[in-house]
Each structure stands twice: as C-alpha cells, then as structure tokens.
C-alpha positions as a Python dict, from the first residue, in 0.01 Angstrom:
ca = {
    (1, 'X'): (0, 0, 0),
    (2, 'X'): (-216, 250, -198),
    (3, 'X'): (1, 55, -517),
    (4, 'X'): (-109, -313, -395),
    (5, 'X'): (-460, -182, -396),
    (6, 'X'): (-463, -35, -728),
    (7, 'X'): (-315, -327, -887),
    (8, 'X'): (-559, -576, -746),
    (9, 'X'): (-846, -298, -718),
    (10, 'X'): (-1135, -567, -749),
    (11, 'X'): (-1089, -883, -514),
    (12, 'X'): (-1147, -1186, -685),
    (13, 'X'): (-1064, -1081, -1060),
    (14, 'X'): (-1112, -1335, -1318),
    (15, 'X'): (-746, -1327, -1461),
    (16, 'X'): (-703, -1576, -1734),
    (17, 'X'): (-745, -1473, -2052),
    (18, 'X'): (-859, -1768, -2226),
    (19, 'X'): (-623, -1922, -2467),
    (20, 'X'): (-740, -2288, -2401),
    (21, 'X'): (-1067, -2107, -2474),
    (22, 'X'): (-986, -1978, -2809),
    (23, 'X'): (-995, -2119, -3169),
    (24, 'X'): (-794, -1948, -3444),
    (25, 'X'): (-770, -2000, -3822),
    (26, 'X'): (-1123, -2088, -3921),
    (27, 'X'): (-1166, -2049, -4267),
    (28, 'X'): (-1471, -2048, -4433),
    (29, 'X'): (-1538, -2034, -4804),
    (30, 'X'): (-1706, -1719, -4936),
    (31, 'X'): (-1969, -1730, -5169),
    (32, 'X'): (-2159, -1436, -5351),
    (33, 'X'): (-2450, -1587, -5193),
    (34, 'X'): (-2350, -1605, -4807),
    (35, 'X'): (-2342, -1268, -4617),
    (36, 'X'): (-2112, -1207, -4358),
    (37, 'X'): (-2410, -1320, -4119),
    (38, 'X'): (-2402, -1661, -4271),
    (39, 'X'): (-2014, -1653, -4277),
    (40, 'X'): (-2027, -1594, -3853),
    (41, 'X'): (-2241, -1857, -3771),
    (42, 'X'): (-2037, -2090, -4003),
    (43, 'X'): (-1743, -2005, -3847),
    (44, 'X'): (-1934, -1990, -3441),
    (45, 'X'): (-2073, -2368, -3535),
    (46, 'X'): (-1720, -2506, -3673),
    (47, 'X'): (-1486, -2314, -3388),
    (48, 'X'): (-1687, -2474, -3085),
    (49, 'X'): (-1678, -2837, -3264),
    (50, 'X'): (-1268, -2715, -3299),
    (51, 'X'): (-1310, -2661, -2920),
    (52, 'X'): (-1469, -2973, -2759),
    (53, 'X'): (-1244, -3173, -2969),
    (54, 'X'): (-969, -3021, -2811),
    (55, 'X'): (-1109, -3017, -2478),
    (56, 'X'): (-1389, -3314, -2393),
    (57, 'X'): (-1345, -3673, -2394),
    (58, 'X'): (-1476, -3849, -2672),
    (59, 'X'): (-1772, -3990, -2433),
    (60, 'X'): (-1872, -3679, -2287),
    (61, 'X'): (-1919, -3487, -2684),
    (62, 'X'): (-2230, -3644, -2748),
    (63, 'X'): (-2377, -3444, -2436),
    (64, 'X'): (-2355, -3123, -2602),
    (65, 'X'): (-2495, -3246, -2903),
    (66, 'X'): (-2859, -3075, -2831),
    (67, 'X'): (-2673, -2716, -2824),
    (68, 'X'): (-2835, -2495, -3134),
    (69, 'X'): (-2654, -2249, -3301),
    (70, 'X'): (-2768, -1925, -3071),
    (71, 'X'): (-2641, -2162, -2765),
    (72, 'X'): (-2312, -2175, -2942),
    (73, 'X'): (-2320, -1784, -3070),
    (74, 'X'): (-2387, -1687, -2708),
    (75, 'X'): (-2090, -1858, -2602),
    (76, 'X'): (-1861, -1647, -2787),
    (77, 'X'): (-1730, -1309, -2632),
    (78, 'X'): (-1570, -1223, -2950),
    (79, 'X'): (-1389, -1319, -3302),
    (80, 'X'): (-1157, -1158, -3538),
    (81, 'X'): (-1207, -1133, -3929),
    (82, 'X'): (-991, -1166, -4229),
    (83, 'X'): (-997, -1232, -4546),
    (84, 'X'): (-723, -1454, -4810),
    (85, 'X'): (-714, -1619, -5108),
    (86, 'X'): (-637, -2009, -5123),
    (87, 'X'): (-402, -2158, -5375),
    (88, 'X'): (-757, -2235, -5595),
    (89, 'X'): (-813, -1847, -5624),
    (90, 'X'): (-1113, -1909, -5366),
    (91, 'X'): (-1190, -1652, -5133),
    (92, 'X'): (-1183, -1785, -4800),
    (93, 'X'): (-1273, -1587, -4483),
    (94, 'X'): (-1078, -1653, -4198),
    (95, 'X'): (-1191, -1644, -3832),
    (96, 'X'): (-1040, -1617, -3512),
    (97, 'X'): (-1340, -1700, -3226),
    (98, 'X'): (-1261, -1629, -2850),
    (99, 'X'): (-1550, -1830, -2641),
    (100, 'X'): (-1583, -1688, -2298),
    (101, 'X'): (-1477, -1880, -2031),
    (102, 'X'): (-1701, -1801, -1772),
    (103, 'X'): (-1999, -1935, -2013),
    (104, 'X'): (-1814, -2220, -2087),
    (105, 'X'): (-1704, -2309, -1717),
    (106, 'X'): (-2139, -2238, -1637),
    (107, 'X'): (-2205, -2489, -1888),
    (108, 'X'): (-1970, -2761, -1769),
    (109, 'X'): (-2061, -2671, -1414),
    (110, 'X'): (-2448, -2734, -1490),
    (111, 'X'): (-2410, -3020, -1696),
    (112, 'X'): (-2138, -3190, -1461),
    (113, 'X'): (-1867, -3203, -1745),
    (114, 'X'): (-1517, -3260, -1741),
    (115, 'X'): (-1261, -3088, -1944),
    (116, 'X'): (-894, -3147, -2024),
    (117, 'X'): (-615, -2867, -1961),
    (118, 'X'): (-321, -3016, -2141),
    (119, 'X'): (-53, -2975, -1974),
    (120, 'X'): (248, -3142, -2208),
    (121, 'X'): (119, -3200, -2552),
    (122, 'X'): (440, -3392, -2673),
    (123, 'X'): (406, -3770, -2680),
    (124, 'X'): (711, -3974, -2731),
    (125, 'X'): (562, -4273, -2935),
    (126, 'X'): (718, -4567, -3063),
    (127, 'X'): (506, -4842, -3298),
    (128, 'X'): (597, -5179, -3270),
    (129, 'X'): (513, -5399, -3545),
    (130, 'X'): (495, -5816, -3460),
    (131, 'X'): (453, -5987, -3797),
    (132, 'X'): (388, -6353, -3759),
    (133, 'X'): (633, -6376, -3459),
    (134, 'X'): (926, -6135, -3620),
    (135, 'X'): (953, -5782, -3503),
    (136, 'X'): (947, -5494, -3708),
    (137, 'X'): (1056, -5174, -3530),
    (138, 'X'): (1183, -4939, -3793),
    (139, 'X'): (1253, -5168, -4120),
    (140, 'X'): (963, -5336, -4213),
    (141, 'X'): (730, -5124, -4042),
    (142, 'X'): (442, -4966, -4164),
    (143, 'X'): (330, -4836, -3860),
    (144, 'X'): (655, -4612, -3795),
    (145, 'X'): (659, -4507, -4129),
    (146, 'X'): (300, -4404, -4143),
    (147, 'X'): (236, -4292, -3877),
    (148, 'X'): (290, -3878, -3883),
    (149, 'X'): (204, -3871, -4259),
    (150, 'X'): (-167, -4027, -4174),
    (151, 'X'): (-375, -3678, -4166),
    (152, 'X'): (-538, -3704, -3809),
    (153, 'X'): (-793, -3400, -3720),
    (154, 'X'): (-686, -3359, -3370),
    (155, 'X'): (-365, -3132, -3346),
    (156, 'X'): (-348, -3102, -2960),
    (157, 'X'): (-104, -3379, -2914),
    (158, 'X'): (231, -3390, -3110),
    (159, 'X'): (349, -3759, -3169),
    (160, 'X'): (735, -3785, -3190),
    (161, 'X'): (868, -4095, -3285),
    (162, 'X'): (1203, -4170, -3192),
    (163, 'X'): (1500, -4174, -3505),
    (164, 'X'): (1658, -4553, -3561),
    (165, 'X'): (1863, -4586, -3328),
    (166, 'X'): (2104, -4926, -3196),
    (167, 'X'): (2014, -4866, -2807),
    (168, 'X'): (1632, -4852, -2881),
    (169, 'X'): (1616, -5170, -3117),
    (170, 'X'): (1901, -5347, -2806),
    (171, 'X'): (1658, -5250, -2509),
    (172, 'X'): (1352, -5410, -2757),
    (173, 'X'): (1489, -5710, -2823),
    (174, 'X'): (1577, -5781, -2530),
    (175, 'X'): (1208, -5760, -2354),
    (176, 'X'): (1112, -5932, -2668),
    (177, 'X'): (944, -6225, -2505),
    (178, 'X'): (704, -5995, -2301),
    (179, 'X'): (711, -5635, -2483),
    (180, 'X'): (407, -5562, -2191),
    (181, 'X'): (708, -5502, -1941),
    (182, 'X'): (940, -5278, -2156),
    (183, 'X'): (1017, -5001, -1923),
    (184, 'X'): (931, -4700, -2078),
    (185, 'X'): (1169, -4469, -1932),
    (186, 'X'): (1462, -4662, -1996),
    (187, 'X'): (1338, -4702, -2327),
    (188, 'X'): (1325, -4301, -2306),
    (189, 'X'): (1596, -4193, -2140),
    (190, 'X'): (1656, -3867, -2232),
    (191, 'X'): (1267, -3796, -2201),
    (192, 'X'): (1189, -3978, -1895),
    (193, 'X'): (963, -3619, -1741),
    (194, 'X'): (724, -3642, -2105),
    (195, 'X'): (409, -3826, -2161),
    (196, 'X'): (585, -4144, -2311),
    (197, 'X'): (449, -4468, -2511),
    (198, 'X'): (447, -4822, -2669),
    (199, 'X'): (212, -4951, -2907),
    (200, 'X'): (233, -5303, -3014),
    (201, 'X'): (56, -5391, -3313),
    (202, 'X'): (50, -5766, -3388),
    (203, 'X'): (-75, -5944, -3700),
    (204, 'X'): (-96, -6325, -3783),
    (205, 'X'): (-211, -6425, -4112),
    (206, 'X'): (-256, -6080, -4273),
    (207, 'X'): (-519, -6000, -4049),
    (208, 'X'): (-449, -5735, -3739),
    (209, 'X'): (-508, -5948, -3422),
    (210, 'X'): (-420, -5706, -3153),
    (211, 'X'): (-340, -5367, -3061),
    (212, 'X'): (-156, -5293, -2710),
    (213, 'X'): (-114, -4954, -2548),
    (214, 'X'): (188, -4912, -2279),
    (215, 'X'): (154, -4580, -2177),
    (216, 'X'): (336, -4357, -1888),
    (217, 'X'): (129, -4004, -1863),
    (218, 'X'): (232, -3742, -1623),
    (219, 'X'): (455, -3999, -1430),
    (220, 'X'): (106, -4256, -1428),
    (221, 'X'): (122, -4596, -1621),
    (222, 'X'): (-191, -4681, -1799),
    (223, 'X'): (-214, -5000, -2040),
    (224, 'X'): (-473, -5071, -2301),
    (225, 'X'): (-566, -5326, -2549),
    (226, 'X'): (-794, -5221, -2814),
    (227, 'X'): (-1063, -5383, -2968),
    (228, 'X'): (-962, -5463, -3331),
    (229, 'X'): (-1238, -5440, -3603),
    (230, 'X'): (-1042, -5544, -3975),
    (231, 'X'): (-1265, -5370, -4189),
    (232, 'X'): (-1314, -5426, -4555),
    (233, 'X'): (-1026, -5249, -4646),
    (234, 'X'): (-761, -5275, -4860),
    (235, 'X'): (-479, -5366, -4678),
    (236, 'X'): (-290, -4996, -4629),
    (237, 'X'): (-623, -4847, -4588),
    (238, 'X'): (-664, -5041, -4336),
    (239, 'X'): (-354, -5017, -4169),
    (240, 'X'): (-391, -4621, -4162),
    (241, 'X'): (-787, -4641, -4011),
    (242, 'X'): (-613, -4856, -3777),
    (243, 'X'): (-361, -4550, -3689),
    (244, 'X'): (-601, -4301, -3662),
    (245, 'X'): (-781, -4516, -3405),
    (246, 'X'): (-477, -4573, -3191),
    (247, 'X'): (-476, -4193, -3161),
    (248, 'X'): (-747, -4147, -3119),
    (249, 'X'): (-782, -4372, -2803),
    (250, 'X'): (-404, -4189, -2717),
    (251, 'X'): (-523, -3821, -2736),
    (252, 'X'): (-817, -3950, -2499),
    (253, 'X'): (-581, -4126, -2225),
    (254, 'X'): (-402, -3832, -2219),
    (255, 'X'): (-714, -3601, -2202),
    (256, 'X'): (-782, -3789, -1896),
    (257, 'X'): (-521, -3732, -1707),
    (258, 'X'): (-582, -3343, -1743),
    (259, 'X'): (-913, -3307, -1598),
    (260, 'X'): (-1055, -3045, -1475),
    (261, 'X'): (-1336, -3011, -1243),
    (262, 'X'): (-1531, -2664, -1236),
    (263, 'X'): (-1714, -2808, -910),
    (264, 'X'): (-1377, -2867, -713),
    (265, 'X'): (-1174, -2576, -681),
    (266, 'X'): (-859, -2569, -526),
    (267, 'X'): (-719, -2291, -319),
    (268, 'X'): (-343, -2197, -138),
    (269, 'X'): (-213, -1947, 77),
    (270, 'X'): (101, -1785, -126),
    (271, 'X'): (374, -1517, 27),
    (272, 'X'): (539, -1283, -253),
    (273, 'X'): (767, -1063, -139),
    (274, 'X'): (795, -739, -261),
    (275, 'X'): (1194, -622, -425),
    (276, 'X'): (1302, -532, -748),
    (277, 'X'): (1309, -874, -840),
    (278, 'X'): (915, -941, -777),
    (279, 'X'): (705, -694, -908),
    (280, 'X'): (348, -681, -837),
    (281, 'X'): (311, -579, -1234),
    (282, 'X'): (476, -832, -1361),
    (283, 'X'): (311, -1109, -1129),
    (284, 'X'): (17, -967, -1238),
    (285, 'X'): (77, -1012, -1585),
    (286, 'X'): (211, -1350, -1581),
    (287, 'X'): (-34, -1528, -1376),
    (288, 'X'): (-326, -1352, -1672),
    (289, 'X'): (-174, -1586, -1900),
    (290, 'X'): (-284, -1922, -1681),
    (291, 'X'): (-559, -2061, -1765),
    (292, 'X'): (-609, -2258, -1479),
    (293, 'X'): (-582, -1993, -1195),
    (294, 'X'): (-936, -1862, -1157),
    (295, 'X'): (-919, -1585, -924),
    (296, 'X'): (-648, -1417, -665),
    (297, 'X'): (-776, -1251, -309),
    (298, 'X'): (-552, -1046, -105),
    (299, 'X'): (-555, -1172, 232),
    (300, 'X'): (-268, -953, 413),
    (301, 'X'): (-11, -645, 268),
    (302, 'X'): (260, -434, 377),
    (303, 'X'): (529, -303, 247),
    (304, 'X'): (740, -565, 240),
    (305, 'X'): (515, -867, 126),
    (306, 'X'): (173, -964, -24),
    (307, 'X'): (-28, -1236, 111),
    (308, 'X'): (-266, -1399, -177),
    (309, 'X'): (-520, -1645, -167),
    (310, 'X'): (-546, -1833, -537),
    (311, 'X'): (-787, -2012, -635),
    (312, 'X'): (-730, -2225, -947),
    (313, 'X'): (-828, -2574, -1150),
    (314, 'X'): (-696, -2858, -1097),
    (315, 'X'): (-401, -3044, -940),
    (316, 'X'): (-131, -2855, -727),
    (317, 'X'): (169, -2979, -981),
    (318, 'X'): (-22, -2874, -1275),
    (319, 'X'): (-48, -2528, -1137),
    (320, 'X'): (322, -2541, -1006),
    (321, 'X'): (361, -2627, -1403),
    (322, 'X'): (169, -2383, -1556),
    (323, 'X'): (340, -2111, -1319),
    (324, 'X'): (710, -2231, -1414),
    (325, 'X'): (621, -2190, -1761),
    (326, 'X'): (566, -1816, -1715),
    (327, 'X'): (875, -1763, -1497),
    (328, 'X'): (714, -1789, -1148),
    (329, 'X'): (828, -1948, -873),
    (330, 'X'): (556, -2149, -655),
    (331, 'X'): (738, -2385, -360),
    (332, 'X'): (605, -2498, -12),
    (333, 'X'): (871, -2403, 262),
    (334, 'X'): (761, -2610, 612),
    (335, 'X'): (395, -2488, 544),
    (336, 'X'): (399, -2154, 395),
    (337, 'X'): (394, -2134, -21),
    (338, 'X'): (562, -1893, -160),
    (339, 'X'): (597, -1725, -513),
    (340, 'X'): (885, -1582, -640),
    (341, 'X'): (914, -1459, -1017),
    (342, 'X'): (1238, -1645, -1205),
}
C-alpha cells in the first residue's frame, strides 16, 4: 500500500507530457548579425504559428492574432538547440520548442477556444475528376496525379490515395449517375475504421464549376460543396490552388471532429488490478504519454486492486483510443470500467 502511495504520491498529477504540445525542427537561418536572443524569439514566434495550425480551426486563428511575442515566449516551458548546415552551406539553427500545456489549456479556457486532438491522421482520399460529362478517375486526371506532389503546409493529416485498381473504377461507375451516394466504405473496404473520402471535382467548359466533399470521419458522414473562385490562373496553377483549398477545408472537417473542450471535462471510475501482468509502473508510464488524460485520483487501494478516478479531454472512445495505442486495456463490464495493460 506504502508502493501505491509512492507511485501516485501527489493526487491529481498532471501526467501528460505534451507531445500534441510540442513543435520540433524549427530552423532558423543564422546570420552574423542575429544573436542567439534574436534566433529564440524567431524560433518562439514561428513554433506557436507551427502549433495553432496544427491544433485550431481555421476560424478560431484569427483570435489569437493580438498575442505579442512575450505572450508567446511565456508560453513555452522549454526548447532544445542545434545547429546544421543546409545543402546552400547556410548555417541554420534548429529548434525544438515544448509549450506548456497548462498555459496553453489557461488560454483556451479564458478565451473559450476549441482545439483538435487528432486522433487518426490518415485520410483515405480519392479525387474524382468529371470533365464535360466523362469521368476521369485515374487516367486523365489531374487531380489524382497532383495531388500529393502539391506542397501543402499542413502535415497533420496524411492523404493516401488509393493505387488503380478494377474494383474501385467498377464500384464508380456504377454510382455514376449520382457519385453523392457512393458508399464510402464499400468503396474502402479494407479501410472501412479510417477517416475516409470523395471529392468530386467537375468542370464544364474549361472552367471548374464545382467541388463536392463526401466525407466519413470517425464513423460520422459530413458532405460539403465548396465555393469555387477560378482565379486568373493559368490553367495548372489553378488546378493546384484549387487542391490546396480542398485540403485545406479537409484538414478542418477533420479538426472538427477532434475537439476538445478545456471547460468540459470528463471523468470515470476505473478498477486495475494488481498481478504481474498490471504493474502500477508501467500504468504509470503509459498513461504519461496521453495527452488527453489530465489528471488520475486514487479513490480506493488494497492489495489486490487500485481504484482511480481519471479525468481526461474529450470523448470516451477517443480516450478508449488513445489508451489502446499504449497497450492498455479500458472496457465497461455491467457498470464498472476497468483497465488492464495488453
């Protein structure tokens, strides 16, 4: 009992340690005439505009747009230095900033924002070109062929677009006359439990008439048309401004549906017996990697199980998520949870 104790000495611990929080590989040009003072703040000012990328919807960025510099530096707990060479023979400083998640969470909490916790990054995509009436799905099909080489500055999703394949361009065709209806995870088969996606792009008479969004996120559907603006571009410069605004408005729908709300906790009851299988330790330094559990209470211990209260962000399957992917266990049986560690 003494052991339990030690191991969760202070009640209510913060335990994450803030990887959604952190921003690596910052590099910064150095210049006789910057000091490494100039270099910091550089790197501070660049890392949190990394950050709310990553993390806000595009409508709620502009709300942190007042924040000065010492807001931003007072943000960060830390950051790591080092210094390379780039293939110009430029010597670049490279930063690695850790912001501190309590200041963050105090900042959302006071200025009633929303972040995103992504959950499942990879998007199964597939563009659908109509051409005057004839469909272009992988011949033909600037869209598809385009589409990962177009340099996009948001890395937090990963598009994959499916290979050619005979069953894809079959189950296509045949929803041809209303593409709106194509079930996406028949489409996706082998995928059916990822974020998953359509996007018809029509054009009559050169000019881009309509984009469509068929998306299935987290098991929710969510369609979209997009307001199409053909901008005095040549045409494959156009075509690509078009792409990056398609993901754009994807990497936002998907944002969405991982919000998290500082003001709303959530809390559960959760038994963990103790073996040789389920050590306290190792629970312990699992559940530090989870961003989304906020703090753990012990409510009741003997020696032969641990009764903790957790309190976490979010949705009950995205912490059942987060917990499988660090080999633990979290499962309702009648109404007691339970954590075991896999």
């Amino acid at each position: 009992m003494i052991f339990i104790l030690v191991i969760f000495s202070k009640t209510g611990n913060v335990l994450s340690e803030n990887r959604l929080f952190d921003v690596n590989n910052i590099k910064i040009v150095n210049t006789p005439s910057k000091n490494i003072n100039n270099l910091t703040s550089q790197a501070m000012k660049k890392g949190f505009s990394v950050l709310i990328e990553r993390i806000l919807l595009k409508e709620d960025k502009k709300r942190l747009d007042d924040l000065n510099l010492s807001d931003i530096e007072e943000l960060v707990a830390y950051y790591q230095t080092f210094d390379e060479v780039d293939d110009l023979n430029k010597s670049i400083k490279v930063f690695n900033i850790f912001f501190d998640k309590a200041k963050i969470h105090n900042l959302f909490y006071k200025r009633n924002i929303l972040y995103s916790n992504l959950i499942e990054s990879e998007f199964y995509l597939l563009p659908i070109f109509k051409k005057d009436e004839e469909l272009n799905i992988y011949a033909k099909n600037f869209f598809y062929d385009r589409w990962n080489k177009v340099s996009f500055e948001s890395e937090i999703v990963d598009f994959i677009l499916p290979i050619e394949n005979i069953e894809i361009i079959q189950k296509v065709n045949k929803s041809k006359g209303n593409l709106e209806d194509l079930n996406l995870v028949n489409l996706f088969n082998e995928y059916s439990n990822k974020n998953l996606g359509i996007v018809l792009i029509t054009e009559n008479n050169s000019k881009i008439k309509k984009v469509f969004l068929k998306t299935n996120i987290l098991g929710k559907k969510i369609n979209k048309s997009l307001e199409i603006k053909n901008y005095k571009l040549e045409k494959n410069e156009l075509h690509e401004k078009i792409i990056i605004d398609i993901k754009n408005e994807l990497v936002n729908i998907v944002k969405s549906q991982n919000l998290i709300d500082i003001r709303t906790p959530s809390f559960l009851n959760a038994k963990f017996k103790i073996n040789k299988k389920n050590s306290l330790v190792g629970l312990k330094k699992r559940v530090e990697q989870i961003d989304l559990v906020e703090k753990i209470f012990i409510q009741e211990f003997n020696n032969e199980f641990v009764i903790l209260k957790i309190k976490f962000l979010g949705k009950v399957n995205n912490i059942i998520n987060e917990l499988k992917k660090e080999k633990i266990n979290l499962r309702l049986n009648g109404e007691q949870w339970s954590l075991d560690i896999i």
